[in-house]
Structures are given as C-alpha cells and as structure tokens.
N, C-alpha and C positions, 0 to 999 in steps of 0.2 A: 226218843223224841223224833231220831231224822230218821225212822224207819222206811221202808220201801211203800208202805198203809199210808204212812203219813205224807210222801210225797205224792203218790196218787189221788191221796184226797185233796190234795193243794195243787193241784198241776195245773188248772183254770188260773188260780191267780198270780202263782208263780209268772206263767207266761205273761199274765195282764202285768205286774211290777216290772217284771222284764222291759215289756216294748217298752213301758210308756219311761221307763230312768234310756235306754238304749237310746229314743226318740229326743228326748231332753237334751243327752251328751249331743247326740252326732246333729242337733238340729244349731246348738250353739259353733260345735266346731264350724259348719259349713259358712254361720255367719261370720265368723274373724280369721278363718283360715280354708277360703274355696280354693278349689282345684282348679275350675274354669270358672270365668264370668257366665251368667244363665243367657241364650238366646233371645227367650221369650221370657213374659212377664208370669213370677212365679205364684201367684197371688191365686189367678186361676186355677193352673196345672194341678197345685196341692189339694185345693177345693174339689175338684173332678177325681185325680187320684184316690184321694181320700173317701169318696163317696162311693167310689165301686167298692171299693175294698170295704168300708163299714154298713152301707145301706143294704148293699148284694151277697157280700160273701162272708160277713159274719155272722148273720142267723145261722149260714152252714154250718162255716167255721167251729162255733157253739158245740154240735156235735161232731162230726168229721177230724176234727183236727185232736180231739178227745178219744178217737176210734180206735184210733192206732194203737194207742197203750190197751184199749179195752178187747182191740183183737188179741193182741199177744197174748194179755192175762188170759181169753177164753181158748189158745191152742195153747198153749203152757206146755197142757202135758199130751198133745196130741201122737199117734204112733207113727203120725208121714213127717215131723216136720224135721227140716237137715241139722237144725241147731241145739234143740232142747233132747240131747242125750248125754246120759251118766257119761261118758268116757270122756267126753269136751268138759274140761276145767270151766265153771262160768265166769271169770274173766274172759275165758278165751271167746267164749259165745258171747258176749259182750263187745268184745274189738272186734270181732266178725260181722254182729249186727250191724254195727256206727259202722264201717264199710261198706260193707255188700249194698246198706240202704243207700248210702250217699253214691256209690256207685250206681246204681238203679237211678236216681234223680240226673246222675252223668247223661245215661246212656237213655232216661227220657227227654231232655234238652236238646240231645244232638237229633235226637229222631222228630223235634219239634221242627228242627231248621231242615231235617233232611228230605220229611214226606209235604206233598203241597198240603193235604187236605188239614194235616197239624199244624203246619206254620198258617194259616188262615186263622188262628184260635193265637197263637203264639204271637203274630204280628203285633194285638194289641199293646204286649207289653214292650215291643222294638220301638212304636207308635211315638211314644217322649220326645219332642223335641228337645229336651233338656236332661240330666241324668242328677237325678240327688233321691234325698229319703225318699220322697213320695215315687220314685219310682220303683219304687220295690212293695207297693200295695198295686200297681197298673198291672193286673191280669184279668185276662176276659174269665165271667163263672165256668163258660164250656172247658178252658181248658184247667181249672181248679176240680172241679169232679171228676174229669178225664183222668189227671193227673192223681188224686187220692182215689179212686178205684184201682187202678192198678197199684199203688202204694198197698192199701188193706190185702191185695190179692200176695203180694210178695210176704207181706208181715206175715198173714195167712199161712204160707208156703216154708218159709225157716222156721218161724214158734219162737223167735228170737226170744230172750229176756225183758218184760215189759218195762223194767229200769232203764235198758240200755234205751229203746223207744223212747222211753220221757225224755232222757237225757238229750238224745238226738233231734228230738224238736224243741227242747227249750233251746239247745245252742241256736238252731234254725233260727227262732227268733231275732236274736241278737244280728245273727250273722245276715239275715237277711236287709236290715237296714243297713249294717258295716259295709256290706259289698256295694250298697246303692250310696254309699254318702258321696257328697262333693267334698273332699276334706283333701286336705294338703298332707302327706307324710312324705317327712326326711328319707331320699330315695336306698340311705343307707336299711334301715326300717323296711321299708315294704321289701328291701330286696331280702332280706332274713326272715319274714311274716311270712313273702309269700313262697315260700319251700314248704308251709305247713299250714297255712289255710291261705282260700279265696282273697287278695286285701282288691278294692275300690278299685286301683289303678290298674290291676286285673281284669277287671268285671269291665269298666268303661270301654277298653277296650273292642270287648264283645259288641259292647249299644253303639258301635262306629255306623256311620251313612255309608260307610263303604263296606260293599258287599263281602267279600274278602274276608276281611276285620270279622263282621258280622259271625263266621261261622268260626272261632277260633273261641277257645277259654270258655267252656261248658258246664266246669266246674262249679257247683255248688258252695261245700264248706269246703272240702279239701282239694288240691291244685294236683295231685298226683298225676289222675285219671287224662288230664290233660295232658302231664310229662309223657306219661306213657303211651297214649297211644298217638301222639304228633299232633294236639290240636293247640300245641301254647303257645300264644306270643306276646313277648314282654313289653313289646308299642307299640300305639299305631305310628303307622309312618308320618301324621302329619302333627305327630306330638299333640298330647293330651291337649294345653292349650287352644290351639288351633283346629281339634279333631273335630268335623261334623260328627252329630248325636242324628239318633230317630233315622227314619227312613225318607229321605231323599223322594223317593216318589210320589208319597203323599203332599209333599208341597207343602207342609204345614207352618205355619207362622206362628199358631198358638194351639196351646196342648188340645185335646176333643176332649167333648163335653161326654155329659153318663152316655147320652143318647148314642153318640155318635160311636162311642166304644164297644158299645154292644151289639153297632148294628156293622162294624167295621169288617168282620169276617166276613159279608155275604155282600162288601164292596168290592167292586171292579175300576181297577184304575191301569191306566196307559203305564209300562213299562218296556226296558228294552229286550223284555223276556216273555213274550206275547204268547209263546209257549208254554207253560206254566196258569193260565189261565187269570194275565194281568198282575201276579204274584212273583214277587225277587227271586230269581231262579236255587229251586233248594239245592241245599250241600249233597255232594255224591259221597257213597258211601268209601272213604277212599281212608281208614284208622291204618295205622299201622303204627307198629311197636317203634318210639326214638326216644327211647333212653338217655339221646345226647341231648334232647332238642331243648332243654333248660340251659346246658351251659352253653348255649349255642346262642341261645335269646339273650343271655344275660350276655354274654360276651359283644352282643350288639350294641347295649343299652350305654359303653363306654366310649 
C-alpha cells in the first residue's frame, strides 16, 4: 500500500495535509506561547504574505515544486548522473541526496546575501517587519524560479533517488513554517534540536535589522553547513526579545502590500552603503572551516 507508486501519486496531497496540520500547530502555539511581541499589526502582514505566496507562486508551485520528484524519476537511470550507480548501496544515495540538496539550498542562501543583484530578489523576504508563520510564504516569484531552476538542474546532475526528493520537500514543508514560527521553546530543547535541524530561534536570528546578524545561520533544514563553515550564531546580541526584525532601512512601520513586494527589487533606497547601489552591503565571500564555532556559541548562550 506505502509503495514508492503510491507515494508519488499522493505527493500533492501529502504536502497540501502537511502545511495546512503544520500551519494549525504552529499558528496556535504562536498564540499562547510567542517568542517576541509582533511590531506591527499582524492582521495585514499575514493577508499580503499570504497573497504572494497563494495568488503568485502556487499556480507555479502546482508544477515546479512536483518537478523535482518528476526530474529524478526521468534521470533514474541516466549514464552521467554521480548518484544512481549499482556500487552506491541506495540507502547511501538517499543520505547523499537529503545532503548534497540541503547543502545546495546552504550555499544558494549565502550567495543570496553575498551577490548585490541576488539579494535585490532576496531582500523581499528580509523585507517583514515582524518574523512568524507568514514569514516563511514572503518570497519575491523572481527569486522562487531562480532558485528551483538551479534546484531541477542539480536534481538533473546526481539522478538522486526520486523517494529521497519527495521525502526532502515534504520535510521542507513542515520545516519551512517551524523555522518561521514565533513560538517560545524551553532553551534546554532548542539547544539539543538545533545540533540536527534549523529550530526558529536559529532562523530569527538570521531576519535581525542588524546587518551582522543578517548574514549568519543560512541554513535551511539542517544546522551543519553553518557549523562548518563559520556562519553560526546562537544570539543576537540584543536578545530575541528585544532584537529588531526586517530591514532597518526601509523604514517600514507596516508589512508591504502584493504591490509593493513585487516592485521592491527595482527600489532604491538611502543607505549607509551607497556603494552597493542603495542596497545593505552583501556578505563577502569569507567561509571557512570552525568546527569549534558551535561550542563556542553555545558556550556564549550561558
């Protein structure tokens, strides 16, 4: 009955039961147990959020986000791809795939914040003055096709296992609203969570008004890719509570409406980085291997 047929021809709704139980839990927890009080009035922000994401990007969505599994199955058995050969046990090409990809999603994040012309596409999603579920539907389309054409192109390139794919976006689902929640967890908890996936208090970090902050915890589902190559840090300095959210130079008071989200890349606004072309100066390419820098951050956090 739970054949590999059967989960592909379910994988639409799978994902659609997913958000919408994911969206239920994490919209209640944020009501009786937030992280931070919201800036701005959230009544809007969720309405505009929600409208990019359903009105814009799930006609895509519809196919696109259905591709992924439908490229693997058609390189299956192709004779260039690194993953789909006899001598790789398929387990193994399975924890390979769910790596490599989530690695790939790493290493297109940072090059989001690194190149100006990408973070101009990117910014919309920094754009929240506030950080909860609906921020994790705030992406401009440009940088959603951007982002899944080289996705298709990598899937393309391994021939991974079409299972391990499915598996790896339905987690996406889930994880994608977990990482955006406003939810309070016992710091014992997030500190054992996040040694093996992304938790919120993680992620928040990232969406800090401070520029700094901003390029640190890149990480998608899993937290590695940040141990390793020096981009983790376990606070902002001015404590979750108290941390500005969103981008500081927009001035914003209240979330931007469809309009205003779509037209935001190809706005120029006054910053202290005039060079950059009115755009928060991007991260330099500076990774490098610290293997310590987890116990390093945690040993902060006391």
């Amino acid at each position: 009955m739970f054949s590999e047929s059967y989960w592909f021809s379910h994988a639409g709704s799978a994902k659609s039961w997913l958000l919408l139980s994911a969206f239920a839990i994490i919209a209640l927890w944020e009501t009786f147990q937030p992280r931070k009080e919201p800036a701005t009035p959230t009544g809007r922000r969720w309405a505009n959020n929600a409208a990019v994401n359903f009105l814009l990007l799930a006609p895509l969505a519809v196919w696109l986000r259905l591709s992924g599994v439908v490229t693997a199955l058609a390189v299956a058995h192709s004779r260039y791809g690194v993953l789909n050969h006899a001598l790789i046990p398929f387990w193994m090409q399975c924890v390979a795939a769910v790596l490599l990809l989530d690695l790939l999603r790493y290493g297109q994040h940072y090059l989001y914040h690194a190149l100006p012309p990408l973070w101009r596409v990117h910014q919309v999603h920094h754009s929240d003055p506030d950080f909860d579920w609906s921020t994790g539907f705030l992406f401009h389309p440009g940088e959603f096709l951007l982002s899944q054409a080289v996705y298709l192109g990598v899937i393309a390139l391994l021939a991974p296992p079409a299972i391990a794919v499915l598996g790896l976006e339905v987690l996406l689902v889930a994880q994608n609203i977990f990482v955006h929640a406003n939810v309070r967890l016992p710091l014992r908890i997030d500190r054992v969570l996040r040694r093996a996936i992304v938790t919120p208090d993680m992620h928040r970090v990232h969406h800090s008004g401070e520029f700094a902050e901003q390029n640190v915890n890149f990480g998608d589902v899993f937290p590695w890719w940040d141990f390793l190559f020096g981009t983790y840090l376990a606070q902002p300095a001015a404590g979750h509570e108290c941390m500005e959210i969103g981008l500081p130079e927009l001035g914003l008071k209240r979330g931007l409406n469809v309009g205003e989200i779509l037209l935001l890349p190809f706005r120029t606004y006054s910053t202290s980085s005039p060079a950059t072309g009115g755009l928060p100066r991007p991260a330099r390419f500076s990774i490098r291997f610290a293997p310590a820098t987890l116990a390093r951050s945690e040993r902060s956090r006391k």
